[in-house]
N, C-alpha and C positions, 0 to 999 in steps of 0.2 A: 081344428086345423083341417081345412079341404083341398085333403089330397091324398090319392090314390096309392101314390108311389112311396114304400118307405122309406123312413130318416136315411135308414143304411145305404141305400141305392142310391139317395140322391148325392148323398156323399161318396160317392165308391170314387175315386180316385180316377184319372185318368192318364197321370203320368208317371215314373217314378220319383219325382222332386216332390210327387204331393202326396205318396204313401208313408203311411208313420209306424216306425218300426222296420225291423230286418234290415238294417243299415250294413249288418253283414254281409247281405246276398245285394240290395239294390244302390248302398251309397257309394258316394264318387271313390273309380276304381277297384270295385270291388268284381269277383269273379262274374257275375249273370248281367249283371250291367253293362260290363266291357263288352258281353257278345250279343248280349241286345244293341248296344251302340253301332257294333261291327256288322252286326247284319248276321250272324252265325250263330244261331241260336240253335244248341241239340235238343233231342227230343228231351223229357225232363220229368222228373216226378217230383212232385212238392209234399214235403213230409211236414205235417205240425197242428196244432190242435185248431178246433173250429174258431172261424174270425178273425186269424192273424194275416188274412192278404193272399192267399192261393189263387182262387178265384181272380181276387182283381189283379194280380202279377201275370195272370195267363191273360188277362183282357187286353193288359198294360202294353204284352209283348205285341199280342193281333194288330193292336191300335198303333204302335210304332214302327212295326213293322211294316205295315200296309198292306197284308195278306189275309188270303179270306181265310174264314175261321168259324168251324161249326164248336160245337158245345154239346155234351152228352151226359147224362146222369144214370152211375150205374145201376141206381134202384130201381128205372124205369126203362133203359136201353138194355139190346137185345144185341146178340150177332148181325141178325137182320140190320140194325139200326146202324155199326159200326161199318157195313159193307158195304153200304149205301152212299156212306160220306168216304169213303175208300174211293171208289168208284167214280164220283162228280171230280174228287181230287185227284184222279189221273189226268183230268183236262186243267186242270188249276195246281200249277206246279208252286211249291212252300205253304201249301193247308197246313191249318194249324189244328188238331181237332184237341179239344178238350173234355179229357172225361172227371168228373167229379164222380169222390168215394172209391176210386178207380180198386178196391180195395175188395168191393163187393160183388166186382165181377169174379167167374169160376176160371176155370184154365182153359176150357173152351171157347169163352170169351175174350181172354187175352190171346190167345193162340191166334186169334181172328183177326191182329193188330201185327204180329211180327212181321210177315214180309213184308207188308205197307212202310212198317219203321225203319226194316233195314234197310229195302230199296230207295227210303230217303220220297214218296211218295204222299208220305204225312208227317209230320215233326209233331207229337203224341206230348201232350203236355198231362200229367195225371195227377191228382191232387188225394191224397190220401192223410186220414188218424192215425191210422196203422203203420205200423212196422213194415215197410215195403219188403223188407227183408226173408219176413214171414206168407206178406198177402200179396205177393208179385213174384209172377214164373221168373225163377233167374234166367232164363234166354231172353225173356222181352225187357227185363231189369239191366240186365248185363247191356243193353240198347240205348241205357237212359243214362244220365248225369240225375243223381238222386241231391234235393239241396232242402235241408233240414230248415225250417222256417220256426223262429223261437219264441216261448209265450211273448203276449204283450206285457209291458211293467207298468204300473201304475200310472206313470210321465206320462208316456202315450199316450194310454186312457185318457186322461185329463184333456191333454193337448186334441185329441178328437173332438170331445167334445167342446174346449172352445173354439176350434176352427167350425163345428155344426152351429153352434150361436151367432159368430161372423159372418160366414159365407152362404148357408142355406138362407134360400127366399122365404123359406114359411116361419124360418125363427127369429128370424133379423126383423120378423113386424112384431114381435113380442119382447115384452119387458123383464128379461132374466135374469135374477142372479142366482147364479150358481156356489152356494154359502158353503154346502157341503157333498161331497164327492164318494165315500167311504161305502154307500147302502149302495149305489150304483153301480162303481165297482167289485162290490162282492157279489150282486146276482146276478150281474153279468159274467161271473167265472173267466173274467179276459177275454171272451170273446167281443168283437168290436163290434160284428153287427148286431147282436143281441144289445149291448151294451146303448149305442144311436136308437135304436129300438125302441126301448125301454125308456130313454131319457125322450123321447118324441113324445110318449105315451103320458109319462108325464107331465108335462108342457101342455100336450092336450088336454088333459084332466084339472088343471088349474089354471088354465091361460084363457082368451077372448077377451074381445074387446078392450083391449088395451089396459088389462088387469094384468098389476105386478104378478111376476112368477117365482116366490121363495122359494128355490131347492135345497130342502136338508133332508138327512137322513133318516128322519121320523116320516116327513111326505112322501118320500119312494117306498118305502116300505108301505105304508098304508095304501097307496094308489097298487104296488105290484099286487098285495093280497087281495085286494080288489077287482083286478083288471089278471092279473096273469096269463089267462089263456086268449087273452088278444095279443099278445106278443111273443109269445109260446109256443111257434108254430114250426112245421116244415124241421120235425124231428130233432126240435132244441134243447126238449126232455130228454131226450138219449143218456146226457151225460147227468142229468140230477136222478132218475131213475137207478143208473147204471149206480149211483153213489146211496142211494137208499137202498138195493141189495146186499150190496157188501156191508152196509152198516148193519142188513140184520142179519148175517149172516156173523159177524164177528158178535154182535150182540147174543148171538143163542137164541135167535127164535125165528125156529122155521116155518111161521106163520107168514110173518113178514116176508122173509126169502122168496116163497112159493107168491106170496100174491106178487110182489113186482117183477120176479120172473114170469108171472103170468101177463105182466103187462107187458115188459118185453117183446113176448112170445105174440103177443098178439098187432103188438107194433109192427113185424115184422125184423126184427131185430136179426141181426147176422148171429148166425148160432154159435162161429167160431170165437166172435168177440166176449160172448157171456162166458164160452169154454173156457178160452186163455184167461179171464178176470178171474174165475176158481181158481185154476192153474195157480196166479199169483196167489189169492187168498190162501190157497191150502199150504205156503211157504209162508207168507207173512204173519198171518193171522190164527195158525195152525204149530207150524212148524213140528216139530222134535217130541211136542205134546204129544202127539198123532202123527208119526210117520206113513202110517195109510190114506192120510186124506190125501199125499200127493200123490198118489199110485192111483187112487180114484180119479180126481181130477185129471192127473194123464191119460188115464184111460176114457174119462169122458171126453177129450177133447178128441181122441185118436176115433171115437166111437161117432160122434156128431159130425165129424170131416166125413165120416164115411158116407153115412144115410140121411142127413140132414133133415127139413123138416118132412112130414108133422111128425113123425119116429121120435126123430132127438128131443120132441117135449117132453117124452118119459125120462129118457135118461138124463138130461137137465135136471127135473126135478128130484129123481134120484141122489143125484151129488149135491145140489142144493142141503136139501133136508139133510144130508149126510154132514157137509160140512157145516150148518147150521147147528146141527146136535151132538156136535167134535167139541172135546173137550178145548180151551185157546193157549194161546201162549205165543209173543210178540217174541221171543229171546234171540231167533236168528236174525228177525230183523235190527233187533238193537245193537246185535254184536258186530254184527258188518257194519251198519252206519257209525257206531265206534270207533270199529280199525278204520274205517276212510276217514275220516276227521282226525285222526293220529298222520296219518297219513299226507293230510292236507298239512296240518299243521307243519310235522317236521321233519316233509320232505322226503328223498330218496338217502334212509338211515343204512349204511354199510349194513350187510347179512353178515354173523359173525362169522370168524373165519374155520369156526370147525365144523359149521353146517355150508361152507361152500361147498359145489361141485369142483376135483381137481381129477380132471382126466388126461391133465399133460404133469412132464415131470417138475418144468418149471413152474407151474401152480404149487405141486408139491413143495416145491424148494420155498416158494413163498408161505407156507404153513396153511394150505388150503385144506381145510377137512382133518385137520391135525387135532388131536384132542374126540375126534366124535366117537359118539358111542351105539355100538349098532345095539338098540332098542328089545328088540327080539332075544340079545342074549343077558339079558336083566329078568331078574323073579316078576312072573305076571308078565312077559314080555314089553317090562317097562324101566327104563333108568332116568334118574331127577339130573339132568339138563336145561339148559338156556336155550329156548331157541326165537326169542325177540331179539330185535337189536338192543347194543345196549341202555342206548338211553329210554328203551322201552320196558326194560326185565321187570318181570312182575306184573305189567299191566295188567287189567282185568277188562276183556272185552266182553264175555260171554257169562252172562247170569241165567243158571237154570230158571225156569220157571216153576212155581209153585205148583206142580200138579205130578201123578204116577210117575209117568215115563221118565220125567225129567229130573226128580228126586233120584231117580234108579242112576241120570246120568251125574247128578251131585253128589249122589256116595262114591261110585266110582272115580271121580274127579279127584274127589276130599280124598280117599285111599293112595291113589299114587304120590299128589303134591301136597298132602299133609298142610301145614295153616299157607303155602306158598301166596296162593292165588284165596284164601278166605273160603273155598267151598265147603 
């Protein structure tokens, strides 16, 4: 296939009726729509994983709007860089500028955006993976309308790519059926431009000259093992990387760990993102087994904010291998996802009434807290109490795991509530 420009790009949407997905944020009526419609578009940050439409919703607006519109990437842009288009935009009143990964600039870089946003001199549209919450100054945050953009679903997926078979010029000369879908969308991981990407690649690899193009799940596969790092580009390993550490980090070998932190590391990779990802590991993957990986992990993340690189590759590594060589145990993750599935399931269950809160007398007079038993004055500061709802008594959300700590916390369990809960 001769051409430059890829599948993704030549697809990228131009208007809202033609992007697929976020019907929350762009379908008829809904909140970003009505103010793109109306002309009063706020400054904005777009929260949600890579290739669900950031980028081309910020293009969407320039181009509907009719306002000039520069473009910024924080991996590559500088203070210098953001002061520059500040600046041209003092003569050119509604710039729109947009910063991609807006996530990876410091506070000194965001600082460099405030008065611009207040005074209404740039309308800041920032595209972020991250948790704005976490990776955006709340005074330049508190400026924005934050609009959470949602994976794609499989439908989509699909529906992309037969709209790239229809509409694109370079596929529409080629003989496609598309028989199966399943290997495309799993290495595509949802994201959509990866996903065009990949299926272009394809295409190329078994099309010309008016030769049929069978897609199944066996020829994507063979072609991506093949070809991968020609579609693989502009930091798309981030996230299968970032997914090969934690797996050897929860696998116990801090061989593994170390080398793809070493990949990372040398990627460039934002320090804070590998920190918070311990952070969660040492709760999910860890938990209760080892209550000091997450004192570790806090403190590496609190440690890498400080001094960042090249410093933080030691302590990186440090918690790595540390949590690598942590005994595991899944229990607190499984006990939460438990209760919220109780949860889901059956709803807002009444608190019984003798663990209510009654700090008026009319609570009292209703039987609030009637029956409790304050805890501390039972043998072992403990008395055998309800305190699920009822149609929950007894549930068991919490299984120790099989290892030291957690046996320590399965005798103690099994001691107060005897066969209640099986411990």
């Amino acid at each position: 296939m001769d051409t430059t420009i890829p599948l993704a790009e030549r697809m990228r949407p131009a208007t809202l009726d033609d992007l697929v997905g976020q019907e929350h944020l762009t379908g008829k009526g809904s909140i970003l729509r009505t103010s793109i419609e109306q002309g009063r578009v706020p400054s904005m940050i777009l929260w949600g994983p890579p290739g669900v439409g950031k980028t081309t919703i910020a293009n969407i607006i320039a181009h509907t709007l009719q306002v000039p519109y520069a473009q910024l990437s924080a991996i590559s842009s500088g203070v210098k860089d953001v002061r520059e288009v500040i600046e041209q935009a003092k003569d050119q009143p509604g710039t729109i500028l947009f910063i991609d990964e807006i996530h990876r600039f410091n506070k000194g870089q965001q600082d460099a955006l405030l008065g611009a946003v207040e005074k209404g001199v740039i309308r800041l549209i920032g595209a972020t993976t991250e948790n704005p919450s976490f990776e955006v100054n709340s005074a330049l945050l508190s400026r924005c309308q934050v609009y959470v953009l949602k994976p794609l679903e499989n439908k989509d997926l699909v529906k992309l790519l037969e709209q790239a078979m229809q509409r694109d010029s370079e596929l529409k000369s080629e003989k496609i059926e598309l028989k199966e879908t399943e290997a495309l969308i799993s290495l595509s991981g949802g994201d959509a431009r990866k996903l065009l990407n990949l299926f272009e690649l394809v295409v190329d690899t078994l099309g010309g000259k008016n030769k049929p193009v069978l897609i199944t799940d066996e020829v994507v596969m063979r072609t991506a093992q093949k070809k991968i790092a020609l579609y693989d580009k502009k930091g798309e390993q981030h996230y299968d990387i970032i997914s090969a550490f934690i797996k050897s980090m929860r696998g116990s070998d801090p061989n593994g760990a170390v080398y793809w932190l070493a990949r990372m590391m040398e990627g460039g990779e934002d320090v804070k993102f590998i920190a918070r990802r311990m952070l969660i590991f040492a709760s999910e993957d860890i938990g209760n087994a080892n209550p000091n990986a997450l004192l570790m992990a806090n403190a590496t993340f609190d440690a890498v904010n400080k001094i960042g690189y090249p410093e933080s590759n030691l302590i990186l590594s440090q918690c790595a291998i540390y949590l690598a060589s942590s005994v595991k145990s899944n229990s607190a993750t499984t006990a939460i996802s438990s209760a919220m599935a109780a949860v889901q399931q059956h709803g807002d269950l009444p608190v019984p009434l003798h663990i209510r809160n009654a700090p008026t007398k009319l609570m009292k007079q209703m039987n609030y807290g009637k029956g409790y038993q304050y805890s501390h004055n039972g043998e072992g500061n403990f008395i055998d109490q309800e305190y699920l709802p009822d149609k929950l008594a007894g549930t068991v959300f919490f299984e120790p795991g099989e290892n030291a700590r957690e046996n320590e916390l399965r005798k103690f369990l099994r001691e107060r509530w005897k066969k209640k809960y099986g411990y």
